[in-house]
N, C-alpha and C positions, 0 to 999 in steps of 0.2 A: 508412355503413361506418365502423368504430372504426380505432384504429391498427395497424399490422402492426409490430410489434419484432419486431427479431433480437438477440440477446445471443449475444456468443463467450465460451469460456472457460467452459460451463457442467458441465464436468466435476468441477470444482474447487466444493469447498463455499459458496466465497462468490457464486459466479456462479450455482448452484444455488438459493441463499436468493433471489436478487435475482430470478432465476425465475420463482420461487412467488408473490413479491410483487407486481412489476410486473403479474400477470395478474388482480388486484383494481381495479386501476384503472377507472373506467367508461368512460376513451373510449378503452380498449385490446381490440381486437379479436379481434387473435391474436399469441400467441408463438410464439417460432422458435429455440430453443436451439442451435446448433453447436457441436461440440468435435470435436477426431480421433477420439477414443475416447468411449467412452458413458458416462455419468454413472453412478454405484454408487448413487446416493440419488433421488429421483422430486420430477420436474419440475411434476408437479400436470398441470394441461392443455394443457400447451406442445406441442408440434412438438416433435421433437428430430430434427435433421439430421449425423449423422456425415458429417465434411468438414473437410477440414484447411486453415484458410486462409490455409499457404504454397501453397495450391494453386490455379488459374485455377477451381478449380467452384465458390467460395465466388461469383464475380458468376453463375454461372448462378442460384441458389440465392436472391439479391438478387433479380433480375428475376421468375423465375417466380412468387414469391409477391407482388410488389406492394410490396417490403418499403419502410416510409418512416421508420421509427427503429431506427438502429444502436447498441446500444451495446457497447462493444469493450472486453470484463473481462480476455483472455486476454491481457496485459501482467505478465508475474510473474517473482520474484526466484528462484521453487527449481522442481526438478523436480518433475510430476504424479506422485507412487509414487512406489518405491525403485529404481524401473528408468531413469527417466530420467534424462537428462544434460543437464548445462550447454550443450553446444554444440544442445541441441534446446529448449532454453527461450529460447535468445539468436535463433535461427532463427525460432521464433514470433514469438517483442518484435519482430525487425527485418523479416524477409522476409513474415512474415504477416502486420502491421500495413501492411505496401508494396499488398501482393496486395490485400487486403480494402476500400485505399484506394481503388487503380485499381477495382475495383468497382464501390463507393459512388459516384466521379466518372462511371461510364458509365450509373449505373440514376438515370434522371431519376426515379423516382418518392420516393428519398431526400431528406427535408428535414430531419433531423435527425439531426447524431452526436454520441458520448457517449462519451470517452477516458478510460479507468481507468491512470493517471498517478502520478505517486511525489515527493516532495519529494529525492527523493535525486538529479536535476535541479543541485538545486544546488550537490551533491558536499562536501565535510568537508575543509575546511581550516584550518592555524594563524590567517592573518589574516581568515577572514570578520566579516562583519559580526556583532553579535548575535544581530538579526534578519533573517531575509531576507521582502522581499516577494515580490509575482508578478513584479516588472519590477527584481528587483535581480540583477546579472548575476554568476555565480559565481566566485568568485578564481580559483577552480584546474579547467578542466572535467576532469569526472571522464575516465581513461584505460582503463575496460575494466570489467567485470563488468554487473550490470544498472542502474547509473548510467549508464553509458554507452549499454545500450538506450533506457532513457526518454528521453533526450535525441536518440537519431537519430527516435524512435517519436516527439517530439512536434516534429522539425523536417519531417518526413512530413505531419504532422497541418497545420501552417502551409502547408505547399506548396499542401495539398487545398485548406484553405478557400479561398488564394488564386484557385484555380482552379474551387471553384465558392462562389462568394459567396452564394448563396439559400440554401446548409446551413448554420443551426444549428449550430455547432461549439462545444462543451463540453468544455475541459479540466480534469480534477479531479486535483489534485496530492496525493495523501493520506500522509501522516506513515504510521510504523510501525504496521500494522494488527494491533491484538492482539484479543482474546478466547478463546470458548473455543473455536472451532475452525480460530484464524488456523493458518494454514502461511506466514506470512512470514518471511527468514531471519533476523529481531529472535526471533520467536518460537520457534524452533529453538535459539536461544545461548539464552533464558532456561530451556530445558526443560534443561539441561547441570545434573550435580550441583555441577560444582565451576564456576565463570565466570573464565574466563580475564581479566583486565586488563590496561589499558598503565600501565605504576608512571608514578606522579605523574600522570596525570590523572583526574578526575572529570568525565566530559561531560554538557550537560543533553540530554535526551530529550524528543519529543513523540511522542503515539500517538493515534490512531483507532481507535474502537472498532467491529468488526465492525455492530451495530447500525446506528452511523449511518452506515457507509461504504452501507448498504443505503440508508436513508432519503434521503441525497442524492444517489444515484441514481437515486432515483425521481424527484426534485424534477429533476436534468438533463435528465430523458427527458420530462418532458409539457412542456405546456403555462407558460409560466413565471405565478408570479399578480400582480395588480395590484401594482406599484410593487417589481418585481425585474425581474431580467433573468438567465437561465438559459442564456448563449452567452457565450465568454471564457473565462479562465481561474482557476484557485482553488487556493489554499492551503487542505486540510481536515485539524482537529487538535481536538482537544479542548482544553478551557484549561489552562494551567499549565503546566509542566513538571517530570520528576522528574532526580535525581544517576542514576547509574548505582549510584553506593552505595545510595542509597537505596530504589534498585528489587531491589538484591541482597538488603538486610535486609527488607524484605516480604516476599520469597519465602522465603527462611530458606536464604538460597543462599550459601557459602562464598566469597570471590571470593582469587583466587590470579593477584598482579600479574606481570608480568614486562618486563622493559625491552623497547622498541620491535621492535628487529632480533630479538628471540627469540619474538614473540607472531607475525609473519609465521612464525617456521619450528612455531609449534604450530598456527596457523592449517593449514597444509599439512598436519599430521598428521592432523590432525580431519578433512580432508578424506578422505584416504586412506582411512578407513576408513568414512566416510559419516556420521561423526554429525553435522555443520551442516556447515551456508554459513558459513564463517569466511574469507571472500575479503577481499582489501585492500581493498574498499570498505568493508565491515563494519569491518573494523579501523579504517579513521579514523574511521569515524561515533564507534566507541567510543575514539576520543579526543580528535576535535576536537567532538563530536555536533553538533546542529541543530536552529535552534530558527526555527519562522518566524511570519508574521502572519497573522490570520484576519479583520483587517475587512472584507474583499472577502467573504468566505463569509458574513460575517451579515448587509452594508448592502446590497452589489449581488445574489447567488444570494437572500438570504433563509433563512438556516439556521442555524438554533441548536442543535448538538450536543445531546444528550443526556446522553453523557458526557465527563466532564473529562479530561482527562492519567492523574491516579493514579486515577481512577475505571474508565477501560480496564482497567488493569495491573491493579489491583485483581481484579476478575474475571478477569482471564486467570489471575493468580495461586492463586482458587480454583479452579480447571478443573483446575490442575496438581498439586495435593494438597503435603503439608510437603514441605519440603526437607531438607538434615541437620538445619539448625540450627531451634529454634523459630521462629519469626518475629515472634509478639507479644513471647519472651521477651527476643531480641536484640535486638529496636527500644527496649521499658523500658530496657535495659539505657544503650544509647548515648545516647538520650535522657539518661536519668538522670548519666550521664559528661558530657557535651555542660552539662548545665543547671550541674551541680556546679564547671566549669571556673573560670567568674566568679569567684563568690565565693570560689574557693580564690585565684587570682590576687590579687585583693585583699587579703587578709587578709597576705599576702607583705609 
């Protein structure tokens, strides 16, 4: 008999892709998709079980099928559609990540979990470090939006393992997941024609590309291979980092700064009417940002991204078509400003 997965969250596109994937595997048996509401795009030969797992049936649903790999995707920053709400996305992260645990703890036939995790954990502040590791503890813990879920969502995660030590526990911390079909709220402010800023800072950014947030899910969920270890926790990013300027002149996106106390009050406007996630977490990311370490992800998991930092953006970039400004033309351009600087300087 091959493995029984269940993956939550499979309503949402990236939980969908990861789906389709994991049921390629050869020592995967059967999948078992959960979400409340039913997926719009086809699961390949998965199971799909409508169940909401702030609810007590998600451990029947464990137990009946045998299930021995969970992996738990429904942890997200925005609402599923235009119809939900904040208060049912933070109800999921916290009360459904609770329920699904107590689950997992009562269905001895679980040996392996797999926690879809956020670098935003370590929350955006003036004095952070550089970088942050997996084991570096954050200046300021974040006070409210879905930083604040991933942090009760992976003090949840530590209780379980405590209490059953024979699971496999996998935590993956993933940076700003772009591409062409992220819905994270990074990806909601870059689709903005005009990008809101905080004047005087430039923060640096790291992202993961939908791709490989796929492929190291996979590598969490089996079997770990010769000379890794696939339990623990993980910082995943692509290499590099991009300015927020920088990410603005690739997209050909306008940016329009504004002092601190007035991007909170346009943040709440944008809310109002539903075009992003501009919550004060969003807002410090984009201006203290965050930048972290990946040698845990390449020496201990085993994983070598695919793509880099601006190699994400990049693509997410073309999914979303021009913007006002050119983009090849406005990057010549500053480039060309930027190189010319020097030697004007000089010649003074």
């Amino acid at each position: 008999m091959g493995k029984v997965v269940l993956v939550t969250g499979v309503a949402r596109q990236l939980g969908g892709r990861f789906v389709r994937r994991v049921q390629r595997e050869p020592d995967v048996d059967r999948v078992i998709g959960v979400d409340a509401v039913p997926p719009g795009h086809h699961l390949g030969g998965a199971d799909f079980i409508r169940a909401d797992i702030r609810h007590p049936r998600i451990a029947r649903v464990l137990a009946e099928h045998g299930v021995d790999t969970v992996v738990h995707m429904d942890v997200n920053g925005t609402p599923l559609g235009k119809r939900g709400s904040r208060a049912t996305v933070k109800e999921t992260n916290v009360i459904g990540t609770m329920q699904l645990l107590g689950a997992c703890q009562k269905t001895p036939s679980v040996r392996r979990l797999v926690v879809k995790s956020s670098t935003n954990v370590y929350g955006s502040a003036p004095r952070d470090p550089a970088i942050f590791t997996e084991t570096t503890p954050p200046k300021s813990l974040p006070s409210g939006g879905f930083a604040k879920d991933v942090v009760e969502v992976e003090g949840y995660v530590r209780g379980f393992a405590r209490r059953r030590p024979d699971v496999a526990v996998c935590v993956l911390r993933f940076a700003n997941i772009l591409g062409p079909c992220a819905d994270s709220p990074l990806a909601e402010y870059f689709a903005l024609p005009v990008l809101p800023t905080v004047l005087g800072f430039d923060p640096r950014l790291q992202f993961a590309h939908e791709d490989d947030v796929i492929e190291v899910l996979r590598i969490a969920s089996g079997e770990p291979r010769r000379g890794t270890l696939n339990s623990g926790t993980f910082n995943i990013a692509g290499d590099g980092v991009l300015l927020l300027s920088q990410a603005a002149r690739r997209l050909g996106r306008p940016t329009l700064p504004f002092f601190l106390p007035t991007v909170t009050w346009v943040g709440s406007a944008l809310r109002s009417v539903g075009v992003t996630d501009f919550s004060p977490e969003q807002i410090r990311l984009l201006t203290h940002g965050r930048v972290v370490r990946t040698t845990q992800m390449r020496e201990t998991l085993g994983f070598d991204p695919r793509y880099t930092t601006a190699g994400a953006f990049e693509d997410y970039a073309r999914s979303r078509g021009p913007g006002l400004l050119p983009p090849e033309t406005l990057a010549r351009t500053v480039d060309r400003i930027a190189a010319a600087l020097p030697a004007g300087r000089g010649q003074k």
